[in-house]
KOLRO-201613 format. One record per residue: residue in one letter; x negated, y negated, z of N, C-alpha, C in turn. Coordinates in steps of 0.1 Angstrom, whole numbers, plus 5000, padded with zeros to 4 digits. Layout:
# residues N
   fidren    n.X    n.Y    n.Z   ca.X   ca.Y   ca.Z    c.X    c.Y    c.Z
        A      X      Y      Z      X      Y      Z      X      Y      Z
...
***
This chain:
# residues 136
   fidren    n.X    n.Y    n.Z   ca.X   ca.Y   ca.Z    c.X    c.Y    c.Z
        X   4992   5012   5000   5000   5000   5000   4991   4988   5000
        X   4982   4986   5006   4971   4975   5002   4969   4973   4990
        X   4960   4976   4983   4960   4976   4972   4965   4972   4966
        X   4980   4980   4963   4987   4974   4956   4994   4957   4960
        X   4996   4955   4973   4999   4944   4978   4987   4932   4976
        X   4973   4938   4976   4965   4925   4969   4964   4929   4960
        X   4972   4934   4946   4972   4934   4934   4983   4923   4929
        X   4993   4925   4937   5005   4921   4937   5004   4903   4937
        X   4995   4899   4946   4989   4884   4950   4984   4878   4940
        X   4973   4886   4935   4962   4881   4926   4969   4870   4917
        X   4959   4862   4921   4968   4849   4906   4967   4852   4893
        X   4955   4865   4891   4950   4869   4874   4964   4881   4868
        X   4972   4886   4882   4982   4893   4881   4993   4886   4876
        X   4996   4873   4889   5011   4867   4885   5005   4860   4872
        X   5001   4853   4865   5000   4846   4854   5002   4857   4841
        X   4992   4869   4845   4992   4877   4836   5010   4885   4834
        X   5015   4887   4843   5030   4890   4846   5034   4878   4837
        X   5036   4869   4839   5045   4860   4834   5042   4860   4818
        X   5033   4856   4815   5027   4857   4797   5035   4868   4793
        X   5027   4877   4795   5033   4889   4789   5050   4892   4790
        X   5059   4887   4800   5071   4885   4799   5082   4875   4796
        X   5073   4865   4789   5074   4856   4783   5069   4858   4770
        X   5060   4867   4765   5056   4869   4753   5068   4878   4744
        X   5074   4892   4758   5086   4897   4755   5095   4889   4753
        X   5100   4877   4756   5110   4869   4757   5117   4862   4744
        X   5099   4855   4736   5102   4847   4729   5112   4850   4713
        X   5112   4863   4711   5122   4869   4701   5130   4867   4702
        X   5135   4863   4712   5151   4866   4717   5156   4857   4722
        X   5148   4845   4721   5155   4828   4724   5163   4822   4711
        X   5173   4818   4717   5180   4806   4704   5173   4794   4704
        X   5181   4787   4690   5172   4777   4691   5170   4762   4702
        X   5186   4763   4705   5191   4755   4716   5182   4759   4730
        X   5177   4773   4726   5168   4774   4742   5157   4771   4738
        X   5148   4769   4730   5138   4767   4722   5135   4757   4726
        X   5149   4745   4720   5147   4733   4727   5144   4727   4738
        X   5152   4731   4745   5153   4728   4760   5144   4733   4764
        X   5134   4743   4765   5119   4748   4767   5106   4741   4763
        X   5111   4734   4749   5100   4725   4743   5105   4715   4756
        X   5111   4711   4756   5114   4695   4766   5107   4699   4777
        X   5111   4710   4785   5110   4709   4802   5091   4716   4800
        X   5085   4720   4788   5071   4726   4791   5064   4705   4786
        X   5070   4698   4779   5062   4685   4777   5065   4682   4792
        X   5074   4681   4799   5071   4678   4815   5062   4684   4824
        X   5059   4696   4818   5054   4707   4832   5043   4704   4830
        X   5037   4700   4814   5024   4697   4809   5022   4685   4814
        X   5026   4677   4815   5024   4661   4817   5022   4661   4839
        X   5034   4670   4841   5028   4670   4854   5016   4678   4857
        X   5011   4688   4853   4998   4694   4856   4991   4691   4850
        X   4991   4684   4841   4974   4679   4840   4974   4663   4838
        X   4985   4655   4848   4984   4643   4848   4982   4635   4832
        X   4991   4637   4823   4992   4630   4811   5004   4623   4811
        X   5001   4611   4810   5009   4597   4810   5015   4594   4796
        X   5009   4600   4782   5010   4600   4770   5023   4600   4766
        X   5027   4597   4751   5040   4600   4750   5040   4615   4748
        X   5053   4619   4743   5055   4632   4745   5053   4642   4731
        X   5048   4627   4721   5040   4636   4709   5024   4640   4710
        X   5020   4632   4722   5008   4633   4724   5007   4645   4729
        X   5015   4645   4738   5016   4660   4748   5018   4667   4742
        X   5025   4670   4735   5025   4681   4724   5017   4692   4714
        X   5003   4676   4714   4998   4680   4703   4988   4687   4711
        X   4985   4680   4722   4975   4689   4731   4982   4701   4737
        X   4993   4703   4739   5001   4716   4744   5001   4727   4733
        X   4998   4720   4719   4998   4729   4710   4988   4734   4703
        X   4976   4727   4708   4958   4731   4708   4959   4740   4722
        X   4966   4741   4732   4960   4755   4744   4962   4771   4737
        X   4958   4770   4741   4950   4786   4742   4965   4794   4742
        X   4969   4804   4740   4987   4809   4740   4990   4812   4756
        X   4977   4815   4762   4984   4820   4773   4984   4813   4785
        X   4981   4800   4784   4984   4790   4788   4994   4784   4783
        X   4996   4784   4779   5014   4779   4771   5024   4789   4772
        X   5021   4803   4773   5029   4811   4785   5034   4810   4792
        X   5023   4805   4800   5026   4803   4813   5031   4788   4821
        X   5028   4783   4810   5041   4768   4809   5055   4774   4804
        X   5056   4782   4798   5069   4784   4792   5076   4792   4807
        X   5067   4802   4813   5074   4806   4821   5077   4800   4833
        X   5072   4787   4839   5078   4780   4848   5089   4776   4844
        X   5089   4767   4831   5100   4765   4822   5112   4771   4823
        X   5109   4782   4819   5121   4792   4820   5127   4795   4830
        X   5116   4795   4844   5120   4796   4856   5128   4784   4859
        X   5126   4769   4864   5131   4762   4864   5148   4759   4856
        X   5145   4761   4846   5159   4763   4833   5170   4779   4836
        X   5164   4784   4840   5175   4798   4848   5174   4807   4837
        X   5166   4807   4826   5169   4815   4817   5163   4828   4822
        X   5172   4839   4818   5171   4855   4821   5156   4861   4810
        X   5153   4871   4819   5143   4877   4811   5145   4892   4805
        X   5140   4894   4792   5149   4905   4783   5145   4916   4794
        X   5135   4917   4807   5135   4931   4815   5145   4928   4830
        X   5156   4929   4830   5167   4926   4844   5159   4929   4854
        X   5149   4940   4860   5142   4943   4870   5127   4933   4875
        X   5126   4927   4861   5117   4920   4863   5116   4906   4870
        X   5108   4897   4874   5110   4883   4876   5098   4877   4879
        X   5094   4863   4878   5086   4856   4873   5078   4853   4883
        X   5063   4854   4886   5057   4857   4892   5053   4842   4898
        X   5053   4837   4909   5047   4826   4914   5031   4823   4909
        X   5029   4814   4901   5018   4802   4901   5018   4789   4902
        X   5008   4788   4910   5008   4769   4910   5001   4761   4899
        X   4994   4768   4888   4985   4761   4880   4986   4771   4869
        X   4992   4765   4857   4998   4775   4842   4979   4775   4836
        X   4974   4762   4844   4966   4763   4832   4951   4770   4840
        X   4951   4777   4847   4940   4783   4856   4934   4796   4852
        X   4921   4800   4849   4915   4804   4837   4913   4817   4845
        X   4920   4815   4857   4922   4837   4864   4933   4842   4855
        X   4939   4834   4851   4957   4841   4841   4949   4844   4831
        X   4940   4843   4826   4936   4852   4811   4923   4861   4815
        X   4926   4867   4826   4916   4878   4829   4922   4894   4818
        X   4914   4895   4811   4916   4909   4806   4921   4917   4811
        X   4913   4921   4824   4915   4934   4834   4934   4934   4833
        X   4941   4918   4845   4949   4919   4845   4960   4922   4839
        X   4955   4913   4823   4970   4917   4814   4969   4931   4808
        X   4955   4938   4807   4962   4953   4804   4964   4961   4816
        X   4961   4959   4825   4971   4965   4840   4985   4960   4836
        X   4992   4949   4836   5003   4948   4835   5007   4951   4822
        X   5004   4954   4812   5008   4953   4800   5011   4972   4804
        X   5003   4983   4811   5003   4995   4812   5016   4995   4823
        X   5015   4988   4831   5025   4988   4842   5042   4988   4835
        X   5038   4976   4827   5054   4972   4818   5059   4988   4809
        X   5044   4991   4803   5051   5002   4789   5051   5014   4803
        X   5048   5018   4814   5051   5030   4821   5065   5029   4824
        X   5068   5014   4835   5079   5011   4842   5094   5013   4827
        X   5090   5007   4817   5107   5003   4807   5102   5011   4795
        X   5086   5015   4786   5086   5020   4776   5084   5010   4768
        X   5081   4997   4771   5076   4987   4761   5063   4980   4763
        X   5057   4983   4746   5046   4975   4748   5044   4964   4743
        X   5038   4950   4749   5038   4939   4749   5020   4940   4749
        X   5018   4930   4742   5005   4923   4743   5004   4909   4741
        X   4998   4898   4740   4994   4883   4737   4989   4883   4725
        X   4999   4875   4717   4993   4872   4702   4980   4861   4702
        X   4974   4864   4691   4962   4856   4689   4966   4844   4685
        X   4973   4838   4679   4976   4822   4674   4983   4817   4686
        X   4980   4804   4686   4988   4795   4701   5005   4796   4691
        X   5009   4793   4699   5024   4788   4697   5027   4774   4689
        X   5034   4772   4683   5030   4759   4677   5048   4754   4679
        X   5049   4744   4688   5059   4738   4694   5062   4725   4684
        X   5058   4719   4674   5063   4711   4667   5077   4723   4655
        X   5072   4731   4656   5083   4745   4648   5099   4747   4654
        X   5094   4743   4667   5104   4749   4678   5117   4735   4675
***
């Protein structure tokens, strides 16, 4: 039970959790949620890394990060916004910082990524292109 309980903590876990079920997610958004996702991640981005900019500026830099950083903006997002996630058992893992460079630990996302296809039978991984939110 240790173990798994500081597995459970690790911030390279929860960020890793959240990407990846937010990576499941994004198929399956309308565009109306698309929206309201682009809106509330130019907030989330503006409050974590203190940008004053307008909200095309924010964008353009939210749309140069890395994907799994923008994940992980989307999943506060989502969290905040109440939106459901395509696994009912699942739920969105606490972090304070989307953009903290333990969430793109390897180790963790293929632990979770093995965890996800044991627990429901689905496999998810992190695409290589960022997201590009001017589409959205």
């Amino acid at each position: 039970m240790g173990i798994l309980s500081r597995l459970f903590n690790m911030p390279s876990f929860n960020g890793a959790t959240n990407a990846l079920l937010v990576e499941l997610a994004l198929p399956e958004l309308t565009e109306a949620q698309r929206s309201q996702l682009k809106g509330r991640a130019i907030d989330l981005f503006k409050a974590h890394r203190s940008s004053d900019g307008p909200p095309e500026a924010v964008l353009v830099e939210l749309n140069q990060m890395p994907r799994i950083f923008q994940l992980n903006v989307l999943a506060l997002a989502m969290k905040d916004l109440g939106h459901p996630l395509p696994l009912k058992k699942e739920k969105f893992q606490k972090i304070t910082d989307p953009f903290d460079p333990n969430h793109a630990d390897e180790y963790a996302l293929r632990a979770v990524a093995r965890r996800l296809k044991w627990h429901y039978g689905v496999e998810v991984w992190i695409a290589e292109e960022s997201i590009s939110f001017d589409s959205w």
